[in-house]
C-alpha positions as CSV (number, residue, x, y, z in Angstrom):
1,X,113.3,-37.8,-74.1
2,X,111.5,-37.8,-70.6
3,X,112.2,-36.5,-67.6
4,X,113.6,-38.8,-64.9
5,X,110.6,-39.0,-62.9
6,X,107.8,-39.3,-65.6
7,X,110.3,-42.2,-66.2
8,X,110.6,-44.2,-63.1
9,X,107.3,-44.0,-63.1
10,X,107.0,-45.4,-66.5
11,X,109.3,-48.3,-65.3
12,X,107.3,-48.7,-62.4
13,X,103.8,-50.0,-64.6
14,X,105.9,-51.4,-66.9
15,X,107.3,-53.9,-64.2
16,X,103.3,-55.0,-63.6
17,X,101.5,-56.6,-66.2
18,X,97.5,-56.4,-66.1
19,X,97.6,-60.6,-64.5
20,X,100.4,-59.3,-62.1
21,X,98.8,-56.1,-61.1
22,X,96.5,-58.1,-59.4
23,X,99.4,-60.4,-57.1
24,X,100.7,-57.1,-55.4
25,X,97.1,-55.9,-55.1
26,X,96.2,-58.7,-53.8
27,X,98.6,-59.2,-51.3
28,X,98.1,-55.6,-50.1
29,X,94.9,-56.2,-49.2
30,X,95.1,-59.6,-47.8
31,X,98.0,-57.8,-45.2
32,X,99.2,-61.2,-43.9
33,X,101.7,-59.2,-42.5
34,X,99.4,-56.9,-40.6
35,X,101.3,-53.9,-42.7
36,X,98.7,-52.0,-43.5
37,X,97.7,-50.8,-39.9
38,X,100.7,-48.1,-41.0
39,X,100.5,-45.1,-42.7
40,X,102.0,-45.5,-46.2
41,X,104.8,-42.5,-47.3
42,X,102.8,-42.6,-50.8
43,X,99.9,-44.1,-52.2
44,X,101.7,-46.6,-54.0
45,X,104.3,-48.0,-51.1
46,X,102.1,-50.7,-50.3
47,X,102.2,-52.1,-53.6
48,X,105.7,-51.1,-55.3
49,X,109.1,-50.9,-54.2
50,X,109.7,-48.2,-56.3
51,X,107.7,-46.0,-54.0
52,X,110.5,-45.0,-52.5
53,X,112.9,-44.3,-55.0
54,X,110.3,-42.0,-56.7
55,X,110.4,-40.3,-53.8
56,X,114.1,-40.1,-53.4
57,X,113.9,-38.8,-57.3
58,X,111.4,-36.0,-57.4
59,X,112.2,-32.6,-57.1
60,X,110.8,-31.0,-53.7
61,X,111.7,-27.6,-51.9
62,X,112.5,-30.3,-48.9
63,X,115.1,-33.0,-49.5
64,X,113.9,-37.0,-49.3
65,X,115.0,-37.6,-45.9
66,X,113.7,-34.5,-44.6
67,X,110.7,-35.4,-45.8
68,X,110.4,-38.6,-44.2
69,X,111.4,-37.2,-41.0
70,X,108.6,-35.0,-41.3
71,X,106.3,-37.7,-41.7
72,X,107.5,-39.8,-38.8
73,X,107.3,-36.9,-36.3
74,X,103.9,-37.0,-37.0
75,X,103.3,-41.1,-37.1
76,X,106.4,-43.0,-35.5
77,X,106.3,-46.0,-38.1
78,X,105.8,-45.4,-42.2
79,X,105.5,-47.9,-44.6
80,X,107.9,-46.9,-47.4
81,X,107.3,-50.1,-49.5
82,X,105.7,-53.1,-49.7
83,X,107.4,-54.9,-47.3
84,X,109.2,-52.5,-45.7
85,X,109.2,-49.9,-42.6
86,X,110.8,-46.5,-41.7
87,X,111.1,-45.5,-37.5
88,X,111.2,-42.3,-36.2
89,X,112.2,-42.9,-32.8
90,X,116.1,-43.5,-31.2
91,X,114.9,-46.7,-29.6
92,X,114.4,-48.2,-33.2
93,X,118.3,-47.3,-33.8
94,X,119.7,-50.0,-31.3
95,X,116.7,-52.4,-31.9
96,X,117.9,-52.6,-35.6
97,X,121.7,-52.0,-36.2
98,X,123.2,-52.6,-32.7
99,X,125.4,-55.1,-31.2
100,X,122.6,-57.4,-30.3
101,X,120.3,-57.3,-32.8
102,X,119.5,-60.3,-35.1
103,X,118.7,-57.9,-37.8
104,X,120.7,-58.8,-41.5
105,X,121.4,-56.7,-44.4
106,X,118.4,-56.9,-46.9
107,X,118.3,-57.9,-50.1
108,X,119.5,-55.0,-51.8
109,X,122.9,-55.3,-50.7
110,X,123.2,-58.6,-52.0
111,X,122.4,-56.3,-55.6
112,X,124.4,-53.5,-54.6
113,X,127.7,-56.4,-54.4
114,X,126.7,-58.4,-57.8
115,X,130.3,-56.2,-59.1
116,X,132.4,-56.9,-56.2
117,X,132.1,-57.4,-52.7
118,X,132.7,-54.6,-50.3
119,X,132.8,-54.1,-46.6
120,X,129.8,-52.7,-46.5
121,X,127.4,-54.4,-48.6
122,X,128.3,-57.9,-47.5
123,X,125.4,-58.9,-45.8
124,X,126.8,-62.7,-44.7
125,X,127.6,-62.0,-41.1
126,X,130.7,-64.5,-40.9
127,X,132.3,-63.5,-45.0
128,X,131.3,-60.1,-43.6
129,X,133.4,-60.7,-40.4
130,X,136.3,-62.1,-42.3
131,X,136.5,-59.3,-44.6
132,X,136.7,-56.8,-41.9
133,X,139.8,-59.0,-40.1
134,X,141.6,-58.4,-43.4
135,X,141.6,-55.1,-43.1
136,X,140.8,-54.1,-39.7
137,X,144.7,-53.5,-38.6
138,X,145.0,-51.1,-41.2
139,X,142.4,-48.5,-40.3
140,X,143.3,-48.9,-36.4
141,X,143.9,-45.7,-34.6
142,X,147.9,-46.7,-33.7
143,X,148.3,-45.6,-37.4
144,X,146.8,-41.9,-37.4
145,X,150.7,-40.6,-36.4
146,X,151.1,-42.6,-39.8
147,X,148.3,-40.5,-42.0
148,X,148.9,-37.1,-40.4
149,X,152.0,-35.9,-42.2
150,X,150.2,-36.4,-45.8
151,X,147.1,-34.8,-44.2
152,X,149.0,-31.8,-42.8
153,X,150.7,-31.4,-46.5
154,X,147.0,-31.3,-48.5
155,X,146.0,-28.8,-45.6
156,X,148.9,-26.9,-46.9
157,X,148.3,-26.5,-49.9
158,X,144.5,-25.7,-49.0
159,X,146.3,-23.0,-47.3
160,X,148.1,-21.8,-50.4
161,X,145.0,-21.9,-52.3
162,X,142.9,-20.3,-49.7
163,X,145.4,-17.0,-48.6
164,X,144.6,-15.3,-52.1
165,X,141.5,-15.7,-51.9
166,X,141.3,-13.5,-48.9
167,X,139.7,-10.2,-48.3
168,X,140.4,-7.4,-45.5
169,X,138.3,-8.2,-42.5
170,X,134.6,-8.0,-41.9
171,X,133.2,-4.9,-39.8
172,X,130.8,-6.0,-37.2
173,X,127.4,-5.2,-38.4
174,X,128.5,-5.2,-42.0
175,X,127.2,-7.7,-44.7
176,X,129.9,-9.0,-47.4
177,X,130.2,-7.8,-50.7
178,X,129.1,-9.8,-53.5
179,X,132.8,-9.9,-54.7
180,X,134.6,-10.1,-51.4
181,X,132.8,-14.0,-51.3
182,X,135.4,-15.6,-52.8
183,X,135.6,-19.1,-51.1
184,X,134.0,-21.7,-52.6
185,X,134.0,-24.3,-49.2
186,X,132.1,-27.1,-51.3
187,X,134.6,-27.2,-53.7
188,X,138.1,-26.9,-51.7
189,X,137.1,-29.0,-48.4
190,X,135.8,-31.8,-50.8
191,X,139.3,-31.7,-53.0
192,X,140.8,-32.2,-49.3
193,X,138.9,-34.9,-48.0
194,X,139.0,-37.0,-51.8
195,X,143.2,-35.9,-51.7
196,X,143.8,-37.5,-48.1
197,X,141.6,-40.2,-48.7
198,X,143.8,-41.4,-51.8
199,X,147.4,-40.6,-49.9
200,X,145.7,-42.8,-46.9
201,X,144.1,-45.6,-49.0
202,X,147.0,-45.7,-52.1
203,X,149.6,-44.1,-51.6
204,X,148.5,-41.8,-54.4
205,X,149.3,-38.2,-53.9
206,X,146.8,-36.4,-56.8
207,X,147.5,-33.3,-56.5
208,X,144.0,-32.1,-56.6
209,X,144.1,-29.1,-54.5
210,X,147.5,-27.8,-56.2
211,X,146.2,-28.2,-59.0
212,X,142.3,-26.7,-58.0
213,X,140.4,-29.6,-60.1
214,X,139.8,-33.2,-59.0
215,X,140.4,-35.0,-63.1
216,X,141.0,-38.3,-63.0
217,X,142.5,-40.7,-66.3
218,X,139.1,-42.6,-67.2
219,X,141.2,-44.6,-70.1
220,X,144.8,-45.9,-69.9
221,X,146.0,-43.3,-72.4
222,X,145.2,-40.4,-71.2
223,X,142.9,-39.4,-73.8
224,X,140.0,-39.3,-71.7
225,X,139.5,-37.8,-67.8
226,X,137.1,-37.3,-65.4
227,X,136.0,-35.2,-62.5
228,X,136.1,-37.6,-60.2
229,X,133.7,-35.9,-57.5
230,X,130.9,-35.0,-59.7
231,X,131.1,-38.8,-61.6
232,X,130.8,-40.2,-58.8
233,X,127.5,-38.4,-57.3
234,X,126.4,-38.6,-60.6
235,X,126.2,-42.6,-60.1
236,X,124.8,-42.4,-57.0
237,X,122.0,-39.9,-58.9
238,X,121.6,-42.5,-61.3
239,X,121.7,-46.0,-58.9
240,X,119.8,-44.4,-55.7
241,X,116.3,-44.1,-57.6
242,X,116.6,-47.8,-58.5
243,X,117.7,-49.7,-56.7
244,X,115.0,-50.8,-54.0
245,X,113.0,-53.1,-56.9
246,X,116.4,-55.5,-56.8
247,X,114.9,-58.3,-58.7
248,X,114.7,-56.2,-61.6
249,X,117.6,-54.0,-61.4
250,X,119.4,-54.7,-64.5
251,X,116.6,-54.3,-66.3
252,X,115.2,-51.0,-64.8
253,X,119.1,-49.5,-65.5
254,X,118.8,-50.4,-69.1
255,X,115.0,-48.8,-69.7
256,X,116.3,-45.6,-68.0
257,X,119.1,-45.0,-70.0
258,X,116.8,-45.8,-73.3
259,X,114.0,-43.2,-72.2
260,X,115.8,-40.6,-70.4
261,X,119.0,-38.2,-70.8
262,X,119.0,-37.2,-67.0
263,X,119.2,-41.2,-66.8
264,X,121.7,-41.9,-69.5
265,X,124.3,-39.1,-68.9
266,X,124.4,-39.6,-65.2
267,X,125.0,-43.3,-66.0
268,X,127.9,-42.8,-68.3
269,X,129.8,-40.4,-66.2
270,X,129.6,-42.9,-63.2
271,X,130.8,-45.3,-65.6
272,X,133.3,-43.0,-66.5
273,X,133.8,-42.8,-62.4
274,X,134.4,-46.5,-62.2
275,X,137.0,-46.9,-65.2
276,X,138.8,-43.9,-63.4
277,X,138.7,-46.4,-60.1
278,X,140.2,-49.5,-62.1
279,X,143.1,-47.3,-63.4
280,X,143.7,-46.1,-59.9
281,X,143.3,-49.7,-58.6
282,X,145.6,-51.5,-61.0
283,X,148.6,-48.7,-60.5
284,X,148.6,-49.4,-57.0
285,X,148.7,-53.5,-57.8
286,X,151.8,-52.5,-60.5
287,X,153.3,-51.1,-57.6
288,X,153.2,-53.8,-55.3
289,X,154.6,-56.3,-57.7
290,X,156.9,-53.7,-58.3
291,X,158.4,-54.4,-54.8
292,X,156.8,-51.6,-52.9
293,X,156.0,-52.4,-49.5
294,X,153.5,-49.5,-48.5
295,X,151.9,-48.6,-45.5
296,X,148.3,-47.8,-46.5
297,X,145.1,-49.3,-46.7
298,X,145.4,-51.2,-50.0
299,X,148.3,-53.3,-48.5
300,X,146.2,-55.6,-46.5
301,X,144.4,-56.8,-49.7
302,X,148.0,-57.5,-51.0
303,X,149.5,-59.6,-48.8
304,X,148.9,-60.5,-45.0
305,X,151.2,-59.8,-42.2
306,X,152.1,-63.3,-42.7
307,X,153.2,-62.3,-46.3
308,X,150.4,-64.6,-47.5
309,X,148.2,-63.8,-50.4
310,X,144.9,-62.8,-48.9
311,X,141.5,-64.8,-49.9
312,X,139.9,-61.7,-51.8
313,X,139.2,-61.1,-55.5
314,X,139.9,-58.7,-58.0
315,X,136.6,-57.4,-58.5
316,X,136.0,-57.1,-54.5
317,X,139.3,-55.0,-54.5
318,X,137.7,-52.5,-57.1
319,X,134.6,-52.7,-55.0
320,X,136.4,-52.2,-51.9
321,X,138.5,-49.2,-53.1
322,X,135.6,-47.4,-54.5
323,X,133.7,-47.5,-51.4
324,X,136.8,-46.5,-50.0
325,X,137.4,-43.2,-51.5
326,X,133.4,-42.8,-51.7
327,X,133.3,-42.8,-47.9
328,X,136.8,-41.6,-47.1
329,X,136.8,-38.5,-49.6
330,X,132.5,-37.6,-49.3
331,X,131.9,-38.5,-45.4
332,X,134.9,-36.5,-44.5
333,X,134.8,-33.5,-46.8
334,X,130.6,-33.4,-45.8
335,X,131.6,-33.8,-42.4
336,X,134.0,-30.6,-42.5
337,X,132.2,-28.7,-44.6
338,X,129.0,-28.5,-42.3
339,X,130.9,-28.3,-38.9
340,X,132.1,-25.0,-40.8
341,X,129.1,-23.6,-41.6
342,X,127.4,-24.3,-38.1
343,X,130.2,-22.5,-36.7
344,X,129.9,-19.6,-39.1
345,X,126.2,-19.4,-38.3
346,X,126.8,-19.4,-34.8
347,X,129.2,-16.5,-34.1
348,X,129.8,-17.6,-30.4
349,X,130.1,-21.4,-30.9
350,X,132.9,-20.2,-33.3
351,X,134.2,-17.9,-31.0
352,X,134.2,-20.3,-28.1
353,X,136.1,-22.6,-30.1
354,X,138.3,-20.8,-31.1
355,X,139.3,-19.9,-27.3
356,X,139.8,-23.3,-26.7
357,X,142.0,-23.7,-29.7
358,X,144.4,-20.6,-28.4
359,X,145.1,-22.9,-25.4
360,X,146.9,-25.6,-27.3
361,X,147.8,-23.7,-30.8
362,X,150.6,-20.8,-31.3
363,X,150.9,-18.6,-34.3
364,X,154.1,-20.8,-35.4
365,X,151.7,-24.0,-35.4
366,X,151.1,-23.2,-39.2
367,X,148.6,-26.5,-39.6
368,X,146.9,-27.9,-36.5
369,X,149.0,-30.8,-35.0
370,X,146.7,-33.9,-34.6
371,X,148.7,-34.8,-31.1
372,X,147.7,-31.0,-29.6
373,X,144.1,-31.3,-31.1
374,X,142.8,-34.3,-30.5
375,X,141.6,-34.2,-27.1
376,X,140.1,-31.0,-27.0
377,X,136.8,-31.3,-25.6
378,X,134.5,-28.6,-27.0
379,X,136.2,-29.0,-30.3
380,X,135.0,-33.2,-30.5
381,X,131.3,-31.6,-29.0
382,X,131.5,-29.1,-32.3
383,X,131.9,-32.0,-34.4
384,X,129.7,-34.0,-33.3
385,X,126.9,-31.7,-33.0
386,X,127.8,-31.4,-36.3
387,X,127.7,-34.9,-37.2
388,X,124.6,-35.4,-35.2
389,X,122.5,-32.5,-37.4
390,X,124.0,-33.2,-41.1
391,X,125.0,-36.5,-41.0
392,X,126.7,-37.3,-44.5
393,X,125.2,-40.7,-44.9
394,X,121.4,-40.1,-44.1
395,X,119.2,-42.2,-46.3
396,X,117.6,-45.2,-44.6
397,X,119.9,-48.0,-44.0
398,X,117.8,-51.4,-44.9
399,X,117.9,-54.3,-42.6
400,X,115.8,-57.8,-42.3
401,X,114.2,-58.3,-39.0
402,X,114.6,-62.7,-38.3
403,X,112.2,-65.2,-39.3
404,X,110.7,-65.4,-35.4
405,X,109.8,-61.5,-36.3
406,X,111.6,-58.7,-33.8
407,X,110.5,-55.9,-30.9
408,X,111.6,-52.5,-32.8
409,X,110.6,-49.6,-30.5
410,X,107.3,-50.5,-29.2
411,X,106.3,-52.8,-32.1
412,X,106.3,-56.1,-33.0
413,X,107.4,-56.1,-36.2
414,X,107.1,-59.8,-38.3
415,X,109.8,-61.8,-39.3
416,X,111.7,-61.3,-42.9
417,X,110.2,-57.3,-43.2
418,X,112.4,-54.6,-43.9
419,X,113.3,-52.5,-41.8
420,X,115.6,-48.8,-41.3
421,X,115.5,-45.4,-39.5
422,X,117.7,-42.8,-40.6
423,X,120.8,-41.3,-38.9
424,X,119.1,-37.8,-39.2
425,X,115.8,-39.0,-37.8
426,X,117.6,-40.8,-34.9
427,X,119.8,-37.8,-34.7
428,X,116.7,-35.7,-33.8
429,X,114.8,-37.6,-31.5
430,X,113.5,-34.7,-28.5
431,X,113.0,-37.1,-26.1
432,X,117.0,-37.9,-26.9
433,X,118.2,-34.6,-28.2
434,X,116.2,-31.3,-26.7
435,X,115.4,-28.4,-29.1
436,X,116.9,-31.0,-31.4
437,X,116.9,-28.4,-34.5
438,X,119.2,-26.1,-32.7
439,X,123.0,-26.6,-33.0
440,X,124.3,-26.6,-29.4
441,X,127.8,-28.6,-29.0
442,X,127.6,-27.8,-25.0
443,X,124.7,-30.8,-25.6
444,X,127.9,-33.5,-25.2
445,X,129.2,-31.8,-22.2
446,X,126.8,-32.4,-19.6
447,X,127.7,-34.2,-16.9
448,X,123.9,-35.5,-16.3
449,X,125.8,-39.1,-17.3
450,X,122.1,-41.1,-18.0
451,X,121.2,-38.2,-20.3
452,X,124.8,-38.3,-22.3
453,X,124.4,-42.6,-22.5
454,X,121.6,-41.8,-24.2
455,X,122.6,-39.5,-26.4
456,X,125.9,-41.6,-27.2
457,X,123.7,-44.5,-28.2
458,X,121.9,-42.5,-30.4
459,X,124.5,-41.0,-32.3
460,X,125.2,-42.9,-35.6
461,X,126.9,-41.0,-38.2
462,X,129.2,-43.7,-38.0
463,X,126.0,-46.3,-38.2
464,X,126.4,-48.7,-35.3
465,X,126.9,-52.2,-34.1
466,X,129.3,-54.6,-35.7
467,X,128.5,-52.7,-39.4
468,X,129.3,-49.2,-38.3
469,X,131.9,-48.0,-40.6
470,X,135.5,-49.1,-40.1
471,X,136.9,-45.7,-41.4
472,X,136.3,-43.3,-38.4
473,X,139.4,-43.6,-37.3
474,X,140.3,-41.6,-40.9
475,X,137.7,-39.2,-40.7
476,X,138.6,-37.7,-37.5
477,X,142.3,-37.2,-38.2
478,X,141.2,-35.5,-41.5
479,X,138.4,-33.3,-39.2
480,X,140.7,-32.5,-36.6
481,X,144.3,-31.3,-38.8
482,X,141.5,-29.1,-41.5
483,X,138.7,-27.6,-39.2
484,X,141.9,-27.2,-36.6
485,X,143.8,-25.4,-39.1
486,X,140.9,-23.1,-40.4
487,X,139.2,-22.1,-37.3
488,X,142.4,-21.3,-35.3
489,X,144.1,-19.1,-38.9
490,X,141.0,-17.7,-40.7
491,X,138.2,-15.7,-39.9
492,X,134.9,-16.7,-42.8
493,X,131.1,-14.6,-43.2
494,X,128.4,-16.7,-44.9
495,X,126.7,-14.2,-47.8
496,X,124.4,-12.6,-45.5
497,X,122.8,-13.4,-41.5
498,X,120.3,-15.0,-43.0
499,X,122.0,-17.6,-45.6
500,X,120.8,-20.7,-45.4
501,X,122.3,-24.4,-46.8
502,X,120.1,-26.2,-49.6
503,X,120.7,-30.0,-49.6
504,X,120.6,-32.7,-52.3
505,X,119.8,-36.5,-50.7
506,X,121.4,-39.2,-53.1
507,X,122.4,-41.6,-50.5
508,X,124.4,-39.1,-49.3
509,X,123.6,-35.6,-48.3
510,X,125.3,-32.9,-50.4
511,X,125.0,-29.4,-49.8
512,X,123.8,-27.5,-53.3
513,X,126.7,-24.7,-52.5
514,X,128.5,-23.1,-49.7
515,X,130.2,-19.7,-50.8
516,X,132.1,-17.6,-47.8
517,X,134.3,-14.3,-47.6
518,X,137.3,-15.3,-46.2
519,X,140.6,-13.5,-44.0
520,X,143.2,-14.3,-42.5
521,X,143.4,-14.1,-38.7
522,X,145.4,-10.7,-37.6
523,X,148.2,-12.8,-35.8
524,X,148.6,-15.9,-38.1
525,X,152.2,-15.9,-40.1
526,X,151.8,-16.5,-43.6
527,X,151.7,-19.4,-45.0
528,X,155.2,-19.4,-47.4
529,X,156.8,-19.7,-43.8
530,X,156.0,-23.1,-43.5
């Protein structure tokens, strides 16, 4: 079998017979478009929109969208495919996803929904803005009082898990031992955001930290289970590669599983991922014709507050509850898991913090309450410096510019060309952000009100305009209660000064590991008090 690269580049030629080799060749050259004026992110992008999933699929010391921001600090506008351009600059941010702009969701999301319709992927504006009525009430912030008491039980039992794992504390000057670095952070503060996520969105308590594993039933039996973390990055391994030639989707899946293992197995555990979802899904619909009446996310797709049945299939349910715990459990347990490290790296961010946190917290506060928390000023700056650096979802986000064409930045850019500029190029913008590669959370507390505007409108981990993600609301409850908890009781050391995070860029960004030494804070009571 080949390796996944040699084959989508196999796939690629075998998309382009010798006669239509010559239509894409041709049309590259003839530039109707003016395109070509821009610097291309391969020497294929101007022909193939499978540029740019070979480039999301090869193996690199630098991560895809690294890359490309590398590129585009150098020239402001790439051409990553055919018909299709990457900014580098903030501006391009609200010219493309903000409230006003006439851009639409391209093709590929049109694709992406051919199994169900989510939130996120519906790309007509008015079935776009029906969906999110249906659901809107449910993710509002009146209901965080609602989410926090299953939130504060996973941190918990985090807490359990987490006080063995403990070492005596760390000598200024010293490094840890190899054995004393006991805390695996990837795998504990991902359990926790995939935990809450399924309490908030199902009213499914899975016991995943108790039980240190994240298996899921994949079959109705119980015969067969999955990891549900792993199976589902391993479908966004497999999809993100792919997915940019749409027309031939289908097609491309089926040649990749036939010519390469990397393909094939990564497939079949995010089908396994997906039958795991179903199970999940049709338990919670067992339920409600049971007569439970539950206050979660799922209910809206139930009934209305009318008690009517709601206009939505059962194949955009599925869809919409596997985005759901994608982005609830991922986003969040990211988001965490870097504000940690930055804090770690940065002794006197963590430090300051943790002043701040004394103000509001006592000893007897054994997880952080959300009500004392969430106001703090200079903790919301250390998340969203944190947010603004390692921003979970950091891939290009496609949009359509209108038939009349569209101003982005300081180009006119034609109608019906794709379009996008990362959250982690936007995010690092210097005439925006200075010494944009530093992590400085006093950034979002200057009172120089023009230069925070700026910065606000520039911030998109949450995308923006009427598309920006409808689960924030979540993800800051689930911030607040864990990085609260952990910075106020426990005291962490990366391996050595000089550790440094590796990332993998499916889609989302994952960090290849994160292992700490942990202890426990000299005045924190133990945990069994709780």
């Amino acid at each position: 079998m080949l390796d996944h690269l040699t084959v989508l580049f196999l796939i690629s030629l075998s998309t382009i017979s010798l006669s239509a080799l010559l239509k894409p060749l041709l049309v590259y050259f003839k530039d109707e478009k003016g395109l070509r004026k821009y610097p291309m992110q391969n020497w294929f992008s101007g022909i193939h929109n499978l540029a740019y999933g070979f480039e999301v699929g090869r193996d690199h010391e630098l991560f895809h969208t690294r890359r490309l921001h590398e590129r585009l600090v150098k020239d402001p506008i790439i051409r990553i495919g055919p018909n299709w351009l990457s900014f580098g600059r903030a501006q391009a941010a609200q010219d493309i996803y903000g409230y006003t702009s006439p851009c639409l969701k391209a093709d590929v999301y049109d694709k992406l929904a051919e199994g169900g319709k989510h939130i996120n992927v519906i790309s007509n504006k008015a079935a776009h803005s029906t969906r999110r009525r249906m659901v809107a009430s449910s993710y509002a912030p009146k209901n965080q009082e609602t989410w926090e008491p299953g939130v504060a039980d996973s941190m918990m039992d985090l807490r359990r898990a987490m006080d063995p794992m403990c070492t005596k504390p760390l000598k200024a000057g010293e490094i840890p031992e190899a054995n004393e670095v006991t805390f695996d952070a990837n795998k504990w503060l991902l359990l926790f955001g995939y935990e809450t996520i399924l309490k908030i969105g199902l009213s499914k308590d899975t016991h995943f930290i108790d039980s240190g594993n994240d298996l899921l039933d994949a079959k109705e039996d119980g015969s067969k289970k999955v990891t549900t973390i792993e199976n589902l990055h391993s479908l966004s391994r497999a999809t993100s590669p792919l997915i940019w030639d749409t027309n031939k989707f289908g097609r491309n899946v089926k040649l990749s599983k036939l010519l390469s293992n990397w393909f094939a197995d990564n497939w079949a555990r995010g089908e396994d991922y997906v039958n795991a979802v179903k199970l999940l899904v049709n338990d919670r619909i067992e339920r409600f014709k049971a007569g439970e009446v539950l206050d979660d996310l799922f209910q809206p797709m139930m009934e209305d507050k009318y008690g009517a049945n709601p206009d939505i299939s059962q194949a955009d349910i599925l869809a919409e509850i596997a985005t759901m715990i994608n982005a609830g459990g991922d986003g969040p347990g990211l988001s965490i898991i870097y504000t940690l490290y930055y804090l770690v790296k940065n002794p006197q961010t963590f430090q300051k913090l943790r002043e701040e946190l004394d103000s509001v917290l006592s000893p007897s506060d054994t997880i952080a309450p959300w009500s004392k928390v969430k106001s703090l000023p200079y903790f919301r700056a250390c998340i969203d410096e944190s947010l603004r650096l390692s921003p979970p979802v950091a891939t290009d986000l496609m949009r359509r510019t209108p038939p009349e064409g569209l101003k982005i930045d300081t180009d006119m850019i034609p109608g019906n060309t794709n379009v996008s500029i990362s959250a982690y190029t936007t995010h690092r913008d210097p005439e925006v952000f200075e010494d944009p590669e530093a992590f400085i959370p006093e950034r979002w507390q200057t009172k120089d009100e023009e230069k925070l505007k700026a910065m606000r409108a520039a911030h998109i981990p949450f995308s923006a305009g009427t598309r920006g993600c409808i689960g924030r609301n979540v993800t800051i409850l689930q911030q607040a209660v864990s990085l609260g908890t952990l910075v106020y009781h426990y005291d962490f050391a990366l391996p050595s000064p000089k550790w440094e995070m590796e990332w993998e860029d499916f889609f989302n960004i994952w960090p290849k590991e994160l292992h700490m030494k942990v202890w426990q804070r000299a005045h924190r009571e133990p945990a069994s008090s709780a």
